[in-house]
N, C-alpha and C positions, 0 to 999 in steps of 0.2 A: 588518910595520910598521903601526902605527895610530895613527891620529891624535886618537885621545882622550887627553884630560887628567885626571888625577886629582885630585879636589879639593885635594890639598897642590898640586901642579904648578902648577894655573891659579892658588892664592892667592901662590905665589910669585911668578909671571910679572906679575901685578896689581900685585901691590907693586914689584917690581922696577922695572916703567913706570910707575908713578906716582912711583918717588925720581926717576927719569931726568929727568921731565917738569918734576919741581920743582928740579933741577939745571939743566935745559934755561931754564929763565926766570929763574936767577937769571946765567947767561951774560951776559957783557957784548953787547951788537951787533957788536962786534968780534968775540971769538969765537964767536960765531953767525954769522956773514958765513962765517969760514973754515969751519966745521961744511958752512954751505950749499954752500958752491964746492967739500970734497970730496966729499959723498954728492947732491947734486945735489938736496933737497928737507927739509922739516924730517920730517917720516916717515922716510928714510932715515937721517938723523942720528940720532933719538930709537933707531930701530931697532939702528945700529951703538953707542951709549951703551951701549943694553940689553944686546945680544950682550957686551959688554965686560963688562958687571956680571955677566952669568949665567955665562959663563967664569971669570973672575978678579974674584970679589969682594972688594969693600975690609975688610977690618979694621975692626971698630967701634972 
């Protein structure tokens, strides 16, 4: 196993976390409160978003 990334990989992963991030700010407080209370940090949450999107992506 190795932990390099290949340029498509990493521009995926990049973009993937930056739709998260701009999903993650348009969250109301309220759904950012509950995000925080179940992954216990906004890193965790962004991270569980991501994992979600890079599993099962949405449909354009």
């Amino acid at each position: 196993m190795t932990d390099d990334f290949s340029e498509t990989q990493a521009s995926v992963l990049i973009g993937t976390a930056e739709k998260m991030i701009e999903i993650w700010n348009r969250l109301s407080p309220e759904k950012q409160a509950v995000l925080l209370a179940r992954f216990g940090s906004e890193e965790n949450a962004l991270a569980a978003l991501v994992t979600t999107q890079l599993v099962a992506p949405t449909k354009p």
